[in-house]
C-alpha positions as CSV (number, residue, x, y, z in Angstrom):
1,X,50.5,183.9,-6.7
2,X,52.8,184.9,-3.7
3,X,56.0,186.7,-3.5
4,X,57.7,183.7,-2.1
5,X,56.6,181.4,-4.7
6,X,57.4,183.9,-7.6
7,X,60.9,184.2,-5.9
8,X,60.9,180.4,-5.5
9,X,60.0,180.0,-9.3
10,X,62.3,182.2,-10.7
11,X,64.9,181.3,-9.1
12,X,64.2,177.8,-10.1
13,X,64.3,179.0,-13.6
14,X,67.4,180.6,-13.8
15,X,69.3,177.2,-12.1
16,X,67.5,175.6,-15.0
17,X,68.6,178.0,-17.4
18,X,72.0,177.5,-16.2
19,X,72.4,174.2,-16.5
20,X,71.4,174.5,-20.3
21,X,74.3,176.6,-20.7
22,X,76.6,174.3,-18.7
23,X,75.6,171.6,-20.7
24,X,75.5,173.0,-24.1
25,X,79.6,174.8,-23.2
26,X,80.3,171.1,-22.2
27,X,78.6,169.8,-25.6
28,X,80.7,172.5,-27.5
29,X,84.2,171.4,-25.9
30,X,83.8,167.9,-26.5
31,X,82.4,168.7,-29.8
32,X,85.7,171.1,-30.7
33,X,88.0,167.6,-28.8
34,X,86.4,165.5,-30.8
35,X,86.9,167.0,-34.5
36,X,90.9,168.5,-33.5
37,X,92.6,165.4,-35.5
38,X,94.7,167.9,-36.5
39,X,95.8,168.6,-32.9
40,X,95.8,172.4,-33.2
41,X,97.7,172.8,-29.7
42,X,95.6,176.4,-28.7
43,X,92.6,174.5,-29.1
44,X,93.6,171.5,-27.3
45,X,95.0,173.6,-24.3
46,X,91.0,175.4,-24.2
47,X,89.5,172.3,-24.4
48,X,91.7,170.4,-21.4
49,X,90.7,173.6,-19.7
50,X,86.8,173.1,-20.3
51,X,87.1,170.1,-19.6
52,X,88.6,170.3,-16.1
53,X,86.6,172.7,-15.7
54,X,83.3,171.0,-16.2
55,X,84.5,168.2,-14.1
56,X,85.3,169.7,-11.1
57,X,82.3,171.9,-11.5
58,X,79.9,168.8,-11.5
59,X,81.7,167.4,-8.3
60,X,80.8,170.7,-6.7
61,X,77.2,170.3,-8.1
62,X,77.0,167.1,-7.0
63,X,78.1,167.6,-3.4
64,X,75.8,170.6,-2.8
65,X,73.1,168.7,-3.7
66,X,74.5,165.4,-1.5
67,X,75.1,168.2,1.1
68,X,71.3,170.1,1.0
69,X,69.5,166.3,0.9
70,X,71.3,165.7,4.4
């Protein structure tokens, strides 16, 4: 195996690993908006902000990767 492929792999690897913490922080806010009947407002207020923030953050994943395919 070559350097550039071990630097091609890993770095692979660490987008992938990544994303499973993007999507597991996105499957813990929804979780936490889904079970707050109660409303607690603190909790609310963190989950509008994960929210937002997973949204725009998926724009900006999706337009790198419209913008490296052109």
């Amino acid at each position: 195996m070559n350097k550039k492929s071990l630097a091609k792999s890993l770095g692979e690897l660490f987008a992938h690993i990544q994303d499973l913490f993007d999507t597991l922080s996105y499957i813990l806010i929804r979780k936490v908006d889904q079970n707050n009947k109660q409303k607690n407002k603190l909790l609310s207020f963190f989950s509008s902000i994960g929210n937002s923030y997973y949204k725009k953050y998926s724009n900006i994943k999706k337009q790198s990767e419209y913008d490296d395919d052109n």
